[in-house]
N, C-alpha and C positions, 0 to 999 in steps of 0.2 A: 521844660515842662512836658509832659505826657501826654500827647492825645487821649482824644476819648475812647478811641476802640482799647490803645494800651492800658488806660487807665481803666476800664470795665473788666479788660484780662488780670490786671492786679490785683482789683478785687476780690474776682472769684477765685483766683490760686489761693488771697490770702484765706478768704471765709471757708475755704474748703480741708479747715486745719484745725487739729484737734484741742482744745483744751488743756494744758497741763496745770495743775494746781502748784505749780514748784518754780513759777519764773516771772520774776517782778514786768509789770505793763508787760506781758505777753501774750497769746493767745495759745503758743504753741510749745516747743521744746528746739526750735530751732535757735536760731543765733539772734542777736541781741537787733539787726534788719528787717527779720521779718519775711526776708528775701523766700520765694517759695523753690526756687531751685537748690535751696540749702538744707532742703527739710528732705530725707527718704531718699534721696537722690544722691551717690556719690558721685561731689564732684571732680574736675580733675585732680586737684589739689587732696580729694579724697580717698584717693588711691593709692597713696601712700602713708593716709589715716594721719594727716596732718591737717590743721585747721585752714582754711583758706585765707589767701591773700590779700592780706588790709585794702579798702581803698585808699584814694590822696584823702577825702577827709578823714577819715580814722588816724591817719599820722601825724599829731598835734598832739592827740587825746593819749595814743600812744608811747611817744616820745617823754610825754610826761611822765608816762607809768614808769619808761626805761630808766629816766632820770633818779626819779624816785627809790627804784627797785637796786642802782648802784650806790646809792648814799645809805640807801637801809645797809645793806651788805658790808658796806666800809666800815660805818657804824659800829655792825654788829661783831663785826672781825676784831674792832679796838676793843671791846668791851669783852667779848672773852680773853684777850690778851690781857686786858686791866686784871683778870679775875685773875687767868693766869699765873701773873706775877705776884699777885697775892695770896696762892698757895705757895708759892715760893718760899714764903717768910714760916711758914709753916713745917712741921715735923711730919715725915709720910707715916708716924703712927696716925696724925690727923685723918688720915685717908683710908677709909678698910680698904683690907686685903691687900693693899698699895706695895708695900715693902713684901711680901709674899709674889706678889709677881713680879717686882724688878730684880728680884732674884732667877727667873727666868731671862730677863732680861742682857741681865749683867753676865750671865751662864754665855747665852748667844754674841753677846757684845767680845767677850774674849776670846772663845773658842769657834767663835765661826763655825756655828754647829747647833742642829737642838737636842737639847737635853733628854736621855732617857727618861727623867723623872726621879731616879732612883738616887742619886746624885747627891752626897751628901749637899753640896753648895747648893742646891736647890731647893732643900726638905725644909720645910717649915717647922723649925725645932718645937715649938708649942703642939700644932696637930700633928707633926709626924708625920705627914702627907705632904704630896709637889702640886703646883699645878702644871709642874713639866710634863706631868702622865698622862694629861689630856692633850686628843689631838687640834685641839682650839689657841693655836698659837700664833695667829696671823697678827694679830696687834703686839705680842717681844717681836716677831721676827720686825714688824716696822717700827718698834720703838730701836732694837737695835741697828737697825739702818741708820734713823734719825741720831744715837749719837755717833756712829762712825763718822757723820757728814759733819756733825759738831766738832769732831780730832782735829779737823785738817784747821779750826779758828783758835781753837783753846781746848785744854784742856780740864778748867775749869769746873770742880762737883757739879755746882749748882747749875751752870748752862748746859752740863749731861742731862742732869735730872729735867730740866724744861725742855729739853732736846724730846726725852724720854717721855714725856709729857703731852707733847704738842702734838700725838697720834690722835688722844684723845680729844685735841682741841679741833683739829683740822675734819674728823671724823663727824665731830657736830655740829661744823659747817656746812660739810657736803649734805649732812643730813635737812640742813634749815633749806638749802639748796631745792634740794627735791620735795622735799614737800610744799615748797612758793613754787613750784614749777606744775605740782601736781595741784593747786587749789588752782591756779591760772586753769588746766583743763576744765575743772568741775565747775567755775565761777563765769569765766573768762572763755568759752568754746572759742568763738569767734569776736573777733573786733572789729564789728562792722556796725558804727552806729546808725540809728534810723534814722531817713531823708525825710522831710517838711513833706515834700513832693510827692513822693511814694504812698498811698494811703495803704491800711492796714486792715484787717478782717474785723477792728470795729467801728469802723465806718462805716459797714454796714447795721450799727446799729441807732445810727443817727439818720437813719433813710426816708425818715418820716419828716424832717427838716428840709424845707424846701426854698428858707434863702441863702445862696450863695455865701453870705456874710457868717452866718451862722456853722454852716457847715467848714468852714478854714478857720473859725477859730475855733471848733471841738478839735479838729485833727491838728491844731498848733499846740493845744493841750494835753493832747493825749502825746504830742510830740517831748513837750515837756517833761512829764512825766513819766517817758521812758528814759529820757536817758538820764533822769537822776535816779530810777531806777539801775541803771547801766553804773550811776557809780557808784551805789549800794551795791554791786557785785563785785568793783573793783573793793570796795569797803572790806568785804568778807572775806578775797584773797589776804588782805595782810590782816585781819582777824583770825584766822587760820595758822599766817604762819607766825605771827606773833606769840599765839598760843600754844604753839611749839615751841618755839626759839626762846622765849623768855621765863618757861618753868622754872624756877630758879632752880631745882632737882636737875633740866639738863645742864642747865649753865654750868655746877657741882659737877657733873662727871666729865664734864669740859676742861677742867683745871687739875686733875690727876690720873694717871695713869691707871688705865681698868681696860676690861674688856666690856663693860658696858655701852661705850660710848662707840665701838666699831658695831657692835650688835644693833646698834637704834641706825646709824648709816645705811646699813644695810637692809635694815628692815624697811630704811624709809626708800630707798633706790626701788625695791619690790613694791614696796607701795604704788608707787611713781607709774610704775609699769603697767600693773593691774588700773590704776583710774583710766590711765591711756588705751586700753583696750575697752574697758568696759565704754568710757564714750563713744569709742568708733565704732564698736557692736551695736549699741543702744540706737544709731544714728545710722544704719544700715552701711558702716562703713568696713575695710578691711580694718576686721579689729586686731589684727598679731603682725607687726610691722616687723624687718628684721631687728631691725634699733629697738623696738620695744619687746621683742626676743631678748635681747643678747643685756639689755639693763634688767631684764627680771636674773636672767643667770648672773649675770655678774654678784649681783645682789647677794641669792642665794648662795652663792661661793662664800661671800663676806661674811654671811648669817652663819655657815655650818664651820665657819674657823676660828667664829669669834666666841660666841656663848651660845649655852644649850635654848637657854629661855627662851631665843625668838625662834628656834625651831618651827613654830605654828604656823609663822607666814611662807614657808615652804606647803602646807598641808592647803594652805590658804590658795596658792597659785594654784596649787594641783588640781582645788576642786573649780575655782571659774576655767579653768579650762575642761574639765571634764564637762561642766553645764555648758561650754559654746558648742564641744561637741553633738551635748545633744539636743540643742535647740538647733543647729545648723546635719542635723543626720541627712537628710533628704537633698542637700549638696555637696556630692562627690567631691567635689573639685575644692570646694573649702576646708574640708574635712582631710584630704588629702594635704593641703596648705598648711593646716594647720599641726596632723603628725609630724610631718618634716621639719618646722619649728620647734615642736617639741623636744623632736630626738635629737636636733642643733642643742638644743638649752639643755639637755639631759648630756648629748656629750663636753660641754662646757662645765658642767660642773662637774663630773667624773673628774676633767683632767684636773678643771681648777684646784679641789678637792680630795677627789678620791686618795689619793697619796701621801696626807696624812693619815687616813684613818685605815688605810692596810699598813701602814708603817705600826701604829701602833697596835696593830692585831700582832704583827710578828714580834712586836717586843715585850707584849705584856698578856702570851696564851690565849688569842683572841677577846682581849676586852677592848674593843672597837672606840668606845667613847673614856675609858680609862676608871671608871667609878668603883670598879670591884677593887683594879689594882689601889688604889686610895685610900680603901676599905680598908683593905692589909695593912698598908702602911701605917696608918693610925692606931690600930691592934698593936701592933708590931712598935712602932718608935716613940710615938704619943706619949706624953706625959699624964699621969696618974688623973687628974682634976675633968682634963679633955676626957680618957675614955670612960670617966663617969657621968661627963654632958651626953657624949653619944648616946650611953645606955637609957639617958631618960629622954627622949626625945617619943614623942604621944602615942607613937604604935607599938613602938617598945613597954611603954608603961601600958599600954595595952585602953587608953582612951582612945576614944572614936575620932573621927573627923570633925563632924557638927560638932563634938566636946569641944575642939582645939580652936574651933571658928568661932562658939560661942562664948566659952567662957575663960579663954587666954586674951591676952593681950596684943594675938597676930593683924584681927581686922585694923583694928588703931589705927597700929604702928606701921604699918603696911600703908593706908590711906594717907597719914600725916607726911610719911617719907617719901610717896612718889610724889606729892609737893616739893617738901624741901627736908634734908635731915641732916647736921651738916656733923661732923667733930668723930666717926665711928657711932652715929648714930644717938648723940649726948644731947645734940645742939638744935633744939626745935622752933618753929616761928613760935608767937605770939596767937593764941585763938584765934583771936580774929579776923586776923589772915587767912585761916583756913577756911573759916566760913566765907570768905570774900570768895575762894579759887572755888570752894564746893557747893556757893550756892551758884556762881555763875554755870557750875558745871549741869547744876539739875536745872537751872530755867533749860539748857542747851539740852537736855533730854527729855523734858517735857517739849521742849519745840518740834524734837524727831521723831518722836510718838504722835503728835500731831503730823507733821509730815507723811509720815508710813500711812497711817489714817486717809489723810485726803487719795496719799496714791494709790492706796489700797480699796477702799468706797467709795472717794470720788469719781473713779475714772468713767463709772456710767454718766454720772453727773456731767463731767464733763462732754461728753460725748452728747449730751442730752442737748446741751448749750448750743452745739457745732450746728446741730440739726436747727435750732432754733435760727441761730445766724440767716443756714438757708432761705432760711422760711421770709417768701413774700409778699408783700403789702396787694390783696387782692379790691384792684378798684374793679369800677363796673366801665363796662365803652359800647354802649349800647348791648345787643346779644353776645356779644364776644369777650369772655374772661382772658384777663388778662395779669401777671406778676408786674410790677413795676421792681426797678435798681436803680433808681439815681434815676439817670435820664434815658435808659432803657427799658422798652416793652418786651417781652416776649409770649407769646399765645402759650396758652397752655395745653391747645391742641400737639402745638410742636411737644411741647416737654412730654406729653402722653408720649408720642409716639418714639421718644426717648433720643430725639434727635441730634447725631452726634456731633452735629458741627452747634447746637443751641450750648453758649454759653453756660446756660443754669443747669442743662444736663451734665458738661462737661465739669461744672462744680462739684453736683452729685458725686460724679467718681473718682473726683480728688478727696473728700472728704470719707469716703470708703479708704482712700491709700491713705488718707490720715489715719484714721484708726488701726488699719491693719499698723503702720509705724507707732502710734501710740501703747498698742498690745504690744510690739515689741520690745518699745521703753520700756516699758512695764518691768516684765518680766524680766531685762538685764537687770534692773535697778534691784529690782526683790534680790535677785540672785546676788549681785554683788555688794549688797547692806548686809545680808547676812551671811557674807563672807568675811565685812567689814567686823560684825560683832562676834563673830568669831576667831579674829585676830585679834580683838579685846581679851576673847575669853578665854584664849587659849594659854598667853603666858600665865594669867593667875593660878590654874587650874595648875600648870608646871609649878609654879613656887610653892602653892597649898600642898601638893602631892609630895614633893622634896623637902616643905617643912614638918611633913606628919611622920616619915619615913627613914630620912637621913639624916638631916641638918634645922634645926629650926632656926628660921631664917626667914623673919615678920619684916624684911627689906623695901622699897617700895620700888629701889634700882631693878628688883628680879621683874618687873613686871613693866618698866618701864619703854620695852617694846610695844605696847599696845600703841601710845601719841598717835603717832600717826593715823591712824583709823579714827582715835578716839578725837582728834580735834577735827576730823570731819566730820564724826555723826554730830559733833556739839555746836558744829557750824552751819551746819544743811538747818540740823534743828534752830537756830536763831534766826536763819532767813525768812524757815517756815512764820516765825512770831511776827516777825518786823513784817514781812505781808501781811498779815493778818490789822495791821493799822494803820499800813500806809493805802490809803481809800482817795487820797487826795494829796495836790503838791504838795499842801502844808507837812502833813504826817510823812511823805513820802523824803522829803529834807530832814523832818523829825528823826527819823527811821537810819539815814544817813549819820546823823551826828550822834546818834546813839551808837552805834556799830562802831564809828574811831573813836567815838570816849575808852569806850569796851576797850580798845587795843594800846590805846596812850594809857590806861589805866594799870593793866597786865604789864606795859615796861617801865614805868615811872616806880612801880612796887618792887621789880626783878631790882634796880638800882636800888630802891629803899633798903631792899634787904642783902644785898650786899653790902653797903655802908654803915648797916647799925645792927645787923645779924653776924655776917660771915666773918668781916672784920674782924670784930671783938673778940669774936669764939676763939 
């Protein structure tokens, strides 16, 4: 137990903390403790922008979670292997573009070499065109590793082709990987649950209760319902990544061969990187660690050799770092920390990179990305039927944009697909499945709209609150006014004369470095949500621009890099709801068993639809 001078020092660290509207039984944006050396203050453990060290009791509550988090994963590894081997049974016409790139594949598998493009074994006799031309080869060159390793077992078609395959499988792994890794950041900061013992900053608002009895069982209650609070966060971690891991769209490009499924890896590795900065920024911590340097580059290497779509979350990295620079202008020393990192991750991807894409400037008259020479080739080798699709494609026919959005069949097909679209795009769910995924999607964006709201108008609000906390109960003691706290007096002469050893002054200018820390949340979080909707809106805007132009192509795979982002704004936005009704244990358990319905719901459907969709098709 606490003494009383420690236990009046708790108090006021805790009361002297700002409000956040974003975090269940909290008062502030710290860890799920409460602890006031965790808040604005990097700890040791923060110096490396890593979360701090569990206590002993946090390791029970934890171990579970580990437990947990290895049987999902085993789980999850058998069931895209189940899906796996049930493309097997299937023809790779099944599969767009499938047999188009394992013709790259098979090209590198033999000849120990990449393909110019030009290549008859390469050319896709229908368009005329390779995708050997482009420098985005990183998933043949690993499908062709994968069957060489397959030679030395069997020789067998079929175990090449799963060999050839399993890039795509293993690539949606690593991707469910980082993104459960990245919701632990955003959900899970810290795993430090709150002590009985420890009172919190609202205990100071029970101050007016003056028997003992009274006051231990509010703080037992409030005790309570934080940490079922605490497991509505662990809720949301696998709400998140469930809602990744279980699109039945990813599951699909997990079971054939594409460059789709290295692109979403990739994107989610970047992902990964950027949450992990942005909370050690937000948290006054060193936001660019080397480790979360060198996973945004890595990333971006996977992004720029896999497919053009996720390009965006490169633009995406570019600009939260250009905004740390300029919220951090005024320190040298960070700023310098931070170039240096940069120019690391900038020469990481040169090498990782760069080397495709001057390979194919010298083989194909500087066309860097390969699109012109493809052009050609379709002019050039293309059958009769294809260079009359090309010629009508909407900017050709000379319709607008808004035409092809509105009054084509792109939005549809596009929305229906990045659900699920299975057979070359034949084989679609049932209605009402879609409105299950797209209503669950818009309650998740009306929740984030509401969130951006509270963080965006509430935070005087909040601030208003802090101030309130302060604020205290003035009795009378003859001529002399005096603040009561619990069983503390303090004059208010002292407090005038702004006394810096008086406890309630030393409150005061905790509550001033709360806010000053709360403006800085602030502002990370703006910055990085709408960098967030901006890696939503960047690949659509690439597929829209590409289907008006070159290829119409209403796919839902083209845009399928967005997930990542997009199941966090649909997550943040669900937490903001489920606070908004859990007011009490009752709702607060409510609030809990809604969130794992939510998630047993999205995989019990991913099986559904495997078993009486994908099957049959």
């Amino acid at each position: 137990m606490l003494s009383k001078h420690e236990k009046k020092s708790e108090v006021f660290a805790q009361s002297g903390k700002a409000d956040e509207p974003g975090k269940f039984g909290e008062s502030d944006e710290c860890s799920e403790s409460g602890k006031p050396s965790e808040c604005g203050k990097p700890s040791e453990s923060g110096k490396s922008g890593k979360p701090g060290k569990p206590s002993k009791s946090s390791k029970p509550g934890k171990s579970i979670f580990c437990l947990t988090t290895a049987l999902f994963f085993v789980a999850y590894a058998i069931f895209q292997i189940v899906w796996l081997l049930a493309g097997l049974q299937k023809s790779v016409h099944y599969f767009p573009d499938e047999l188009a790139r394992l013709q790259v594949v098979d090209f590198i598998f033999s000849n120990g070499a990449l393909p110019t493009g030009l290549e008859p074994e390469v050319r896709i006799s229908l368009w005329g065109s390779s995708y050997g031309v482009q420098p985005t080869q990183l998933a043949a060159i690993a499908a062709a590793l994968f069957k060489r390793i397959a030679t030395i077992f069997t020789s067998d078609a079929t175990v090449l082709l799963a060999a050839a395959r399993l890039v795509s499988t293993v690539s949606i792994f690593i991707a469910v990987v980082f993104v459960h890794k990245a919701a632990k950041l955003v959900f899970l900061r810290d795993w430090l649950p709150v002590d009985v013992t420890k009172p919190t900053a609202s205990v100071s608002l029970i101050k007016n209760t003056t028997k003992p009895s009274k006051i231990s069982q509010s703080i037992k209650t409030m005790t309570a319902n934080k940490r079922i609070a605490h497991k509505i966060n662990v809720a949301l971690v696998w709400l998140m990544t469930v809602t990744f891991a279980f699109l039945p769209q990813v599951l699909h490009i997990s079971s054939y061969f594409n460059n789709d499924a290295l692109s979403l890896a990739g994107a989610a590795i970047v992902f990964y990187g950027l949450v992990r900065a942005w909370q050690n920024d937000r948290n006054n911590l060193t936001a660019w660690s080397l480790s979360g340097v060198i996973c945004v580059a890595v990333g971006s290497v996977i992004i720029l050799l896999a497919y053009y779509n996720a390009y965006g979350w490169l633009l995406v990295a570019l600009a939260l770092v250009i905004f740390m620079l300029i919220r951090h202008r005024r320190e040298p020393r960070y700023c310098h920390r931070l170039l240096k990192l940069f120019v690391l991750a900038l020469a990481i991807i040169i090498v990782g990179a760069g080397g495709f894409f001057v390979r194919n400037a010298l083989l194909h008259n500087g066309d860097i990305i390969g699109m012109s020479t493809a052009a050609k080739m379709v002019e050039q080798y293309a059958e009769e039927p294809v260079r009359a699709l090309n010629n009508s494609v909407p900017m050709v026919r000379g319709s607008s944009l808004l035409g092809m959005l509105r009054d084509g069949n792109w939005v549809p097909s596009t929305l229906k697909s990045f659900v699920a679209g299975f057979s070359g795009m034949s084989v679609f769910l049932p209605g009402p499945m879609y409105l299950i995924y797209y209503g669950g999607a818009l309650v998740g964006v009306i929740g984030f709209g509401t969130y951006i709201g509270k963080r965006l108008f509430g935070h005087k609000l909040g601030h208003k609150k802090t101030r309130q906390i302060m604020q205290q109960k003035e009795v009378s003691d003859g001529n002399n006014s005096v603040l009561k706290h619990d069983d503390a007096f303090f004059s208010t002469e002292s407090i005038k004369r702004n006394d810096k050893h008086n406890p309630v002054c030393q409150a005061d200018w905790l509550n001033k470095d709360a806010i000053k820390q709360s403006n800085t949340a602030l502002a990370c979080d703006v910055a990085f949500y709408c960098c967030m909707l901006a890696a939503i809106c960047l690949p659509i805007m690439l597929s829209v621009y590409y289907s008006y132009t070159s290829d119409y192509q209403a796919q839902g795979r083209y845009i399928i890099t967005c997930l990542p982002a997009l199941a966090l704004i649909l997550c943040m936005g669900y937490k903001c709801l489920l606070q908004s009704i859990a007011k009490n244990s009752a709702r607060l358990l409510l609030a809990f068993i809604v969130c794992i319905s939510i998630s047993i719901c999205y995989a019990v459907l991913s099986i559904g639809i495997y078993l009486f969709v994908f099957l049959p098709s």
